[in-house]
Structures are given as structure tokens and as C-alpha cells.
C-alpha positions in Angstrom: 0.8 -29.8 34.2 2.0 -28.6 30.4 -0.4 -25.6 29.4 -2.8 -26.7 26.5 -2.0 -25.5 23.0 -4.2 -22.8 21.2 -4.2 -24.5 17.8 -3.6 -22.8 14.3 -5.1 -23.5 11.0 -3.3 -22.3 7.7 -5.6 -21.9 4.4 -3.0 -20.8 1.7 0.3 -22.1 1.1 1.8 -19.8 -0.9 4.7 -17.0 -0.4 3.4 -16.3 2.6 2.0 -19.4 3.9 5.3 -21.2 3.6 7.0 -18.2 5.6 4.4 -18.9 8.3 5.2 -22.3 8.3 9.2 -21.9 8.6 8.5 -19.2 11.2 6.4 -21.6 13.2 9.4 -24.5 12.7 12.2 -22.5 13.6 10.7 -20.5 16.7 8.4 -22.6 18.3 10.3 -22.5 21.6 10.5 -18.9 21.3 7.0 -18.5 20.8 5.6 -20.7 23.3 8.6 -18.7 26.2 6.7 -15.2 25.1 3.1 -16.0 25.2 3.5 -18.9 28.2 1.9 -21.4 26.6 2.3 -23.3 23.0 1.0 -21.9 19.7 0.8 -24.9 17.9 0.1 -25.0 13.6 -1.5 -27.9 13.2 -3.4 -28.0 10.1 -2.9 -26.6 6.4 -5.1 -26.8 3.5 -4.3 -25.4 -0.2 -5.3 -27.0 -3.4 -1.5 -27.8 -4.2 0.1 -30.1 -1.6 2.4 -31.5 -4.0 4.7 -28.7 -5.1 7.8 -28.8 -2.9 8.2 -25.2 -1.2 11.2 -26.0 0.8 9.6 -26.6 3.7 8.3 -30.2 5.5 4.7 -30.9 6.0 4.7 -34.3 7.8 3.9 -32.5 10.9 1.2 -31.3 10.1 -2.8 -32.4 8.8 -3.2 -31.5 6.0 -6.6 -31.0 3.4 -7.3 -29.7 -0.1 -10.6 -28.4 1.2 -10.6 -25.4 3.3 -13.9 -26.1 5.2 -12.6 -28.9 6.5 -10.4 -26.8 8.1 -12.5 -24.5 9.1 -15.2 -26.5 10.4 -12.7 -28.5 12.5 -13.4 -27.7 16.6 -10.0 -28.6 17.5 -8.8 -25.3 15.1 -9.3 -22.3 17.6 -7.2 -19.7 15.3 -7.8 -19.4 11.2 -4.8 -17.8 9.3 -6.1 -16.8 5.3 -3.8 -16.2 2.6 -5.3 -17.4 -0.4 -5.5 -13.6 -1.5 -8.1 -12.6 -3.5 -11.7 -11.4 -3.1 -13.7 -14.2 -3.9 -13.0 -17.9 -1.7 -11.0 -15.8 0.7 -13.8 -13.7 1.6 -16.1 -17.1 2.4 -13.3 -18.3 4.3 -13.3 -16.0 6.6 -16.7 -15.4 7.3 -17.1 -18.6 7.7 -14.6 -18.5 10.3 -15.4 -15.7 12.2 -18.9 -17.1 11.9 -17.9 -20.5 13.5 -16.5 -17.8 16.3 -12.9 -18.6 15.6 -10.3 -15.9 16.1 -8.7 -15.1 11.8 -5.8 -13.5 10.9 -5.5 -12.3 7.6 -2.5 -10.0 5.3 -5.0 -9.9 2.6 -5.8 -5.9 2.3 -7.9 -6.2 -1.2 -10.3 -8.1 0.9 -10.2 -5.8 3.4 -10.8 -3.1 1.6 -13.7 -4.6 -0.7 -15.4 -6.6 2.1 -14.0 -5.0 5.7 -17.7 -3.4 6.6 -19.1 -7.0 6.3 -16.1 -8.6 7.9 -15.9 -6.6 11.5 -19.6 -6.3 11.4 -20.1 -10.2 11.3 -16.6 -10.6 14.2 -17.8 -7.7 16.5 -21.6 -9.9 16.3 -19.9 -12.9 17.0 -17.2 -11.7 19.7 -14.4 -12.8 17.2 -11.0 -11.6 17.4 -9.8 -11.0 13.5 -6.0 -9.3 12.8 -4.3 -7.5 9.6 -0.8 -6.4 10.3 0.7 -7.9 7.6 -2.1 -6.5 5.1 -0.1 -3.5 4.9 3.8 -2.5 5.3 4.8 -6.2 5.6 6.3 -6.4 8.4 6.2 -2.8 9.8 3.8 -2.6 12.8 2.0 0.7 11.5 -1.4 -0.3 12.0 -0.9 -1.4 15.4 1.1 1.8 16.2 -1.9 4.1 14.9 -4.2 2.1 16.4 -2.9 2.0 19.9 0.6 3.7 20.0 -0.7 7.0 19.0 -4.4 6.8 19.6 -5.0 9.9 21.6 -3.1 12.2 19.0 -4.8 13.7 16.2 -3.4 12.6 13.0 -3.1 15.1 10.2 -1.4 13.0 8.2 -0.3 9.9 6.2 2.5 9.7 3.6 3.4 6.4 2.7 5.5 4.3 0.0 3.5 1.0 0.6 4.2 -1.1 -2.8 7.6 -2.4 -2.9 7.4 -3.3 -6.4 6.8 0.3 -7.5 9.8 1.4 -5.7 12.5 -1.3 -7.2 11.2 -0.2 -10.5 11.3 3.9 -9.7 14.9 3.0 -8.1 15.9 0.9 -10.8 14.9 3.6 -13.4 16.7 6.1 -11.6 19.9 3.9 -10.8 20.1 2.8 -13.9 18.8 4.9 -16.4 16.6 2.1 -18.2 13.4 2.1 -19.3 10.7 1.2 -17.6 9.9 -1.9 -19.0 13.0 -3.1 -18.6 13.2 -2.4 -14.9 9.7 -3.9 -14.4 11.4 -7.3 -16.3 14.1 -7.0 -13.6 11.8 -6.9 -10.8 10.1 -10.1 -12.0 13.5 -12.0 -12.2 14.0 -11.1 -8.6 10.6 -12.0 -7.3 9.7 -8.5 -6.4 7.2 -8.4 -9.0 4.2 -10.9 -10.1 4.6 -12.3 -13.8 1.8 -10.0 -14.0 2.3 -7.1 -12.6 -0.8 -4.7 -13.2 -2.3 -4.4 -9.6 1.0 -3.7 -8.4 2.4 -0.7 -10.9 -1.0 0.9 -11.8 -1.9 1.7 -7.6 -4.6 -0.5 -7.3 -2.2 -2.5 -4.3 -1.5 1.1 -2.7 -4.8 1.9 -3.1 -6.3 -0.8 -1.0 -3.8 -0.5 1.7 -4.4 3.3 1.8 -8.0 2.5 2.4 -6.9 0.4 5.2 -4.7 3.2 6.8 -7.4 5.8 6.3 -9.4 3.9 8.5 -6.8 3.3 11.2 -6.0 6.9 11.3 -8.7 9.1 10.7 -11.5 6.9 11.5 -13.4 7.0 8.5 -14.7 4.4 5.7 -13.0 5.0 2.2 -13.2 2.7 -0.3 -10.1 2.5 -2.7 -12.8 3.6 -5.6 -13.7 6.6 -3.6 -10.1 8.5 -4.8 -8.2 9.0 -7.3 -4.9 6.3 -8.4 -2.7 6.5 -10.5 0.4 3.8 -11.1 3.9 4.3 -12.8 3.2 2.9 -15.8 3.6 6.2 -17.2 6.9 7.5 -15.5 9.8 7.8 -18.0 13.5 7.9 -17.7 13.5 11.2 -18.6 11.1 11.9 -16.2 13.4 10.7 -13.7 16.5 12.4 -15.1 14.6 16.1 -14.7 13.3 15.5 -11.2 17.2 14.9 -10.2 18.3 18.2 -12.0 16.2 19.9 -9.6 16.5 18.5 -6.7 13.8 15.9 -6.7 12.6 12.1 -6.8 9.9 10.3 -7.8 8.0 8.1 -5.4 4.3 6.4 -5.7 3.1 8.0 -2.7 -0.4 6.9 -0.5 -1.5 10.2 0.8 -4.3 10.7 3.6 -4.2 14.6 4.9 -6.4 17.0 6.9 -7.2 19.8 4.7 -9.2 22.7 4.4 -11.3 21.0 1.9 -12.1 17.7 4.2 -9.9 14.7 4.2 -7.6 14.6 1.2 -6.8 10.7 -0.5 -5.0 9.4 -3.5 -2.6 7.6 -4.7 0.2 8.9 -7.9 3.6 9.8 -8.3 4.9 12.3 -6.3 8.0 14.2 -6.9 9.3 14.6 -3.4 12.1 16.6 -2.3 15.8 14.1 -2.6 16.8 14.8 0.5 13.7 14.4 2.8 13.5 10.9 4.6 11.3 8.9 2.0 13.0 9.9 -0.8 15.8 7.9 0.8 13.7 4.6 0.6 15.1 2.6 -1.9 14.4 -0.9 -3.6 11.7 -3.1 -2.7 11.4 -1.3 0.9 8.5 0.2 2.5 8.0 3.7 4.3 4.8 5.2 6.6 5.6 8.6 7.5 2.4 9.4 10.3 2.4 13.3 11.4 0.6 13.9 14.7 -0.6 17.2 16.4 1.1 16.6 19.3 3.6 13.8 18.7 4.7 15.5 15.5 6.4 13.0 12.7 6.8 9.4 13.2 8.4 6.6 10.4 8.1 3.3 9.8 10.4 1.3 8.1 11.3 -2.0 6.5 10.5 -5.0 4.2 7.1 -4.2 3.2 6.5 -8.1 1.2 8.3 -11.5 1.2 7.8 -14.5 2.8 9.5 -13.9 5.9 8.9 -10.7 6.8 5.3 -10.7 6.2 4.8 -14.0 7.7 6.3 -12.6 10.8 3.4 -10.3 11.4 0.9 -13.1 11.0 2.7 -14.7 13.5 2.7 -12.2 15.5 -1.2 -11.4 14.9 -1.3 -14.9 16.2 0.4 -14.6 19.2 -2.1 -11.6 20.0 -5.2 -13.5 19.2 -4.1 -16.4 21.5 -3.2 -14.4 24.3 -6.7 -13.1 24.2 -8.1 -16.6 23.4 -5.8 -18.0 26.6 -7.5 -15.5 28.7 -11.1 -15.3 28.1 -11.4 -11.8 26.7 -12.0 -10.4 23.6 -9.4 -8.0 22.1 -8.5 -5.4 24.2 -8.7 -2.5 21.4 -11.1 -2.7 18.2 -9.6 -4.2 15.0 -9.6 -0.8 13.4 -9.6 1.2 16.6 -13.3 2.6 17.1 -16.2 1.0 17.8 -17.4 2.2 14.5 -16.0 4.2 11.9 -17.3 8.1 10.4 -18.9 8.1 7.0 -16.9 11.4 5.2 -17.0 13.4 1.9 -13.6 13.3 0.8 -12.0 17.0 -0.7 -12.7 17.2 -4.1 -9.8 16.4 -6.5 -10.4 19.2 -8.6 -10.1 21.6 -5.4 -6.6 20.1 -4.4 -3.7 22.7 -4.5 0.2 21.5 -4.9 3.2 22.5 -7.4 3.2 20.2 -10.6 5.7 19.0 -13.1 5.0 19.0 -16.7 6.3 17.9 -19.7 5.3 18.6 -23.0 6.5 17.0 -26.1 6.1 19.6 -28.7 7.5 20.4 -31.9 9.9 22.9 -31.5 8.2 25.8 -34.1 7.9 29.3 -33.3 5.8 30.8 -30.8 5.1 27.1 -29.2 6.7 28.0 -26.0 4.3 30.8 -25.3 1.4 28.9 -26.2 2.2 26.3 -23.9 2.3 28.6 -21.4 -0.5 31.4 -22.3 -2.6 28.3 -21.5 -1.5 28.0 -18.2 -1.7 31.7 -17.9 -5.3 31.9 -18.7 -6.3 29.5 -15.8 -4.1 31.3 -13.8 -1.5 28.6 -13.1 2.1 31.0 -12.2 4.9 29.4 -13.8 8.1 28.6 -11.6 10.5 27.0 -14.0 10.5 26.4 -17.6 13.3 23.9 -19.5 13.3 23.6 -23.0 16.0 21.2 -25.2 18.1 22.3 -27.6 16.5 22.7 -31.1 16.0 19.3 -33.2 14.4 19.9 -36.8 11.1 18.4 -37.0 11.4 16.5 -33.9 9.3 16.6 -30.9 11.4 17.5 -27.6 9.9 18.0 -24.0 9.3 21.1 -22.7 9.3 20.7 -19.1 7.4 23.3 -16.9 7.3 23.1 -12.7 4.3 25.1 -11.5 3.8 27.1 -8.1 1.2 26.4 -5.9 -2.3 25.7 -8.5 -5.4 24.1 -7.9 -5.7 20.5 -10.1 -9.2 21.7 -11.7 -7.7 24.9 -13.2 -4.4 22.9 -13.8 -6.6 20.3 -15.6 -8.5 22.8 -17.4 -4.8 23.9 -18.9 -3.5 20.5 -19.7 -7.2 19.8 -22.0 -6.2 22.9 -23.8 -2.4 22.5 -24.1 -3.4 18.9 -25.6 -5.0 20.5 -28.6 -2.0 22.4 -29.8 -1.1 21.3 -33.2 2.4 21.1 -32.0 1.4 18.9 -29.1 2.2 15.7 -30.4 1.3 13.2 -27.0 -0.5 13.5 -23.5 1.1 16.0 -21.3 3.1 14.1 -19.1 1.9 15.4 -15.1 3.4 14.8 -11.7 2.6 16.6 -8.1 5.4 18.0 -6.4 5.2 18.1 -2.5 8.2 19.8 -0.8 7.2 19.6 2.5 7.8 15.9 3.1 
């Protein structure tokens, strides 16, 4: 006698959703040989079930209203990809209320709402998954939470938004501007038409909560530390980082420190020939350091259709196996029990070399101005690079610091900005060489 099916509900048929579904038609043989019984999508709901997305729907049932879905007891696994805060957040409490198993790439919500979502699925004893929230489809969560769960990790390093990293690549590659590169990345779908939550950090941001959780055990909100995006990063920018040796990434950072538990998200000038620098395009990078199993990297397509809907798939697959057996999830969504309330290091107490640049008008005795300020907060200088002379022109004076600490570095920028000469915000990136 056939094995019954565990059955599969999809609310959201976008991007993703339609990568689920091809996944589901092309390798529905496969997935049924691996688990030993059918996983079976039978039901989609999404407001448009008009729009032609390549993909045929006669299989399945299909609904404009999700709690339909939900509410349906045939429907033993919820998949949500609506995105968003707001519905997605009532779809799957609703679901984890109702005791179904929910899988989800959706790392804003997680981020926003996660205490109130594992909370409600540990009461209930239902299963809930997020690989694809963050990487794509690079299994990092599921490696820090049971690959390397009895190592310490010191720390997390990782280029998470794809988007960012076309438009730094292109920038670099190209020497365009950024606006023109961010127009690219829209052409090629690598980018929303709008963009914002993407290239100001606020994406990064969330799945860096998400990762702080997984690997220090701690609960961070993504307004707990500071972001910043690329909106800011000029192609000059890019041009001086390469004359010394450098390139510019939007790096997720979670460290051990002697100050507590480091976070944030900016541009980093990291050194060119280290392995992330070498992560180009739309790709994605987690670089995990251990104490005892030292570095480990993750790498591929961090978005798209396919390769994100292959981790829900494969969230699936796990769920069911645990559904087919009776049990609930061998190892905790986030891997604890519960996670550590912490005081993150202070910003201001953070110590790392900078780059500066400082469009000034070139006049006498500006140079030492600039960097009397820097002096008097005790910031050491390590390279200075000033343009040839242009009369009554503004041209960039670009500093890289030693070691400082950001509150004495900040102090220095406030009074550098109220030079007479200074003609626009100091333009500041970290430098961390030992990536």
C-alpha cells in the first residue's frame, strides 16, 4: 500500500512562490525517492491568479483567500511568501496556531515578529522553518545551528544582499555612477523598482538579526545597531580603495569583543584579495569563524526564484519527515530552547582603521586643519592623498586612519565638517584587514 502524502499549502505566488511551484513540478519523483513518501503541493492562494507566471496551475486548488487555506484540515504544511510584516504575520500565526508545520523565507518578519512566532510554535508543538530567509539558497542557518553547534562562534562576516553587491561590482567594473548601476540592476531583476530596503541595509539588517540569533544565541532586533546602505558610495570611492589594495563590500558583522557582542551593518573596505572581496555580482557570502573549527564559507545565489525556492523545498522536506514520524523537530528553530537577552558594545567604543574623504577647497593650511582635528582626538594618521591643485574647486582629500575608536573618530569628523573649506559631509568607511 502507496504511502499517504503530507500535503503542502502555498500562500504567495510571487518570485518565489512560482520557483516553489516549478520545483515541486519538475522533482516530484525526486522528492518523494528522498523522503520515502510523497510531498504533495496541493493548494495555492494569492490575490492574483490571473497573471501568467510561466508556470501551470490546473493541478492544483486554488483560492484568493488565504484562510481558506489555512483553515483547510487536509493542508498539514503552510509555506508564506507574501513578504511583508503585516498579512504575513496573521498567516502564520494562524497557522502555527491551527498546529500546522510553516515554512517561511520571510526574514523582516522574522526579525520584527520572531519572539511572538517561536513562542506561539514551541506552545503549540509546531514545526516552523527559515532557510531561505537568509543566503538564498546557502544552508548557513542550518549549518550554525546544528553543523557547528558545539563550537563557539566568535564570528560572523557576511555579504547577504545581492543587490548591494551587483551595484558595488558594477561601480567598480564599470566605473559608473551609482545611480546608473542601481538602473542596471533593475533591468536585470536583481533589484525592486524600488529599491530602498535593499541599498540603504535595512534587508541586511534583518537577516543579520536572524544570524545573530543562530550563532550567538541572543535576541537583537535590527533597530538595536547601527546600518548603513550604499547609497552614499561613490565611484571615486571605489577607484581609491583599489589604489590601495582594497574593496568595498556591505558587510553584516556579528563579533565577540571585548566590549560585548559587536553588530552592524555599512560598507566595509575589506582587503582585495581576502575571500569575500572575491564575491562578485548578485552572489552571497557567510564567512562563520569558530574557536575550534576556525573559518568556514558559504557560498552561492543568495535570491531568485529558483534558488530560494529550493530551500523552502527543502524546509519542507524537513518538516514532513518530522510530520511522517510523529516527532517534533529534532533541534530548536533557532537552536536553543531560548535565546540570551544582551547589551550590545557600544558603537562609539568600537575600534577599526577608517577611510576618509574630504572635499575641501584646496587653500592654504587646509591640509593641516583637516588633520590637526584628527590629531586632537587622537586619531594617528596612516595615509594621506591629496589631488593635484584645481583653482577654486573642491577636490577630496582622502585620509586612511590606524586603529581609532568611532566616538573619538566621530568627535573629529563634527569638527572637520565646520571647516570653512569643508564644502560636504565627510565621506567615512571602516577598513577591516583581517577578513
Amino acid at each position: 500500500m502507496a504511502e499517504p502524502a503530507v500535503r503542502v499549502g502555498l500562500v504567495g505566488l510571487g518570485t518565489i512562490g512560482t520557483g516553489v511551484v516549478r520545483i515541486f513540478q519538475e522533482g516530484r519523483e525526486r522528492i518523494a525517492e528522498r523522503l520515502g513518501f510523497p510531498l504533495e503541493l496541493t493548494v495555492i492562494a494569492d490575490i492574483d491568479l490571473e497573471t501568467d507566471r510561466g508556470v501551470s496551475l490546473a493541478e492544483y486548488a486554488t483560492t484568493r483567500n488565504w484562510r481558506e487555506l489555512v483553515d483547510d484540515p487536509e493542508i498539514d504544511l503552510v509555506v508564506e511568501l507574501v513578504g511583508g510584516t503585516g498579512v504575513a504575520r496573521s498567516i502564520v500565526l494562524a497557522a502555527l496556531d491551527s498546529g500546522k508545520g510553516v515554512v517561511t523565507a520571510n526574514k523582516a518578519l522574522l526579525a520584527q515578529h520572531g519572539e511572538e512566532i517561536f513562542a506561539l510554535a514551541a506552545s503549540k508543538r509546531a514545526e516552523i522553518a527559515f532557510e531561505g530567509s537568509v543566503g538564498g539558497t546557502i544552508p548557513v542557518l542550518r549549518a550554525l545551528r546544528e553543523g557547528l553547534c558545539a563550537d563557539r562562534i566568535d564570528s560572523i562576516l557576511g555579504i547577504v544582499n545581492g543587490t548591494c553587491n551587483y551595484i558595488l561590482t558594477e561601480m567598480e567594473e564599470r566605473g559608473e555612477s551609482y545611480e546608473a548601476c542601481v538602473k542596471r540592476a533593475q533591468d536585470l531583476g536583481y533589484a525592486e523598482a524600488d529599491p530602498t530596503f535593499d541599498v540603504d541595509g535595512t534587508d541586511s539588517a534583518h537577516k543579520l538579526s536572524i544570524l545573530l540569533a543562530l550563532a550567538f544565541g541572543v535576541r537583537v532586533g535590527p533597530d538595536q545597531f547601527g546600518v548603513e546602505g550604499v547609497e552614499r558610495i561613490e565611484p571615486v570611492d571605489v577607484e581609491y580603495a583599489r589604489r590601495i589594495g582594497l574593496r568595498i563590500k556591505l558587510l553584516a558583522v556579528g563579533k565577540r569583543g571585548d566590549q560585548g557582542i559587536e553588530a552592524h551593518v555599512h560598507p566595509t573596505m575589506i582587503p582585495e584579495t581576502s575571500v569575500l572581496a572575491r564575491v562578485d555580482g548578485p552572489m552571497n557570502a557567510v564567512e562563520v569563524q569558530g574557536l575550534h573549527s576556525g573559518p568556514t564559507l558559504y557560498y552561492g545565489a543568495g535570491a531568485g526564484s529558483l534558488p530560494t525556492g529550493s530551500a523552502v523545498v527543502g524546509d519542507l522536506m524537513e518538516l514532513a519527515r518530522a510530520r511522517r514520524l510523529g516527532a517534533a523537530l529534532r533541534v530548536p528553530p533557532l537552536g536553543t530552547p531560548a535565546l540570551r537577552e544582551v547589551t550590545l558594545a557600544r558603537p562609539e567604543d568600537l575600534e577599526t582603521e577608517y577611510y576618509l574623504r574630504v572635499a575641501a577647497l584646496d587653500s592654504p593650511g587646509v591640509l593641516s586643519e583637516i588633520t590637526g582635528a584628527l590629531g586632537e582626538f587622537g586619531i594617528s594618521i596612516a595615509t594621506v592623498l591629496q589631488e593635484e591643485r584645481r583653482a577654486e574647486r573642491a577636490v577630496p582629500v582622502v585620509i586612511t586612519t590606524h586603529t581609532a575608536r568611532q566616538g573619538s573618530l566621530d568627535a573629529a569628523i563634527r569638527d572637520i565638517e565646520q571647516l570653512a573649506e569643508v564644502t560636504r559631509p565627510v565621506q567615512v568607511i571602516r577598513i577591516e584587514r583581517g577578513i
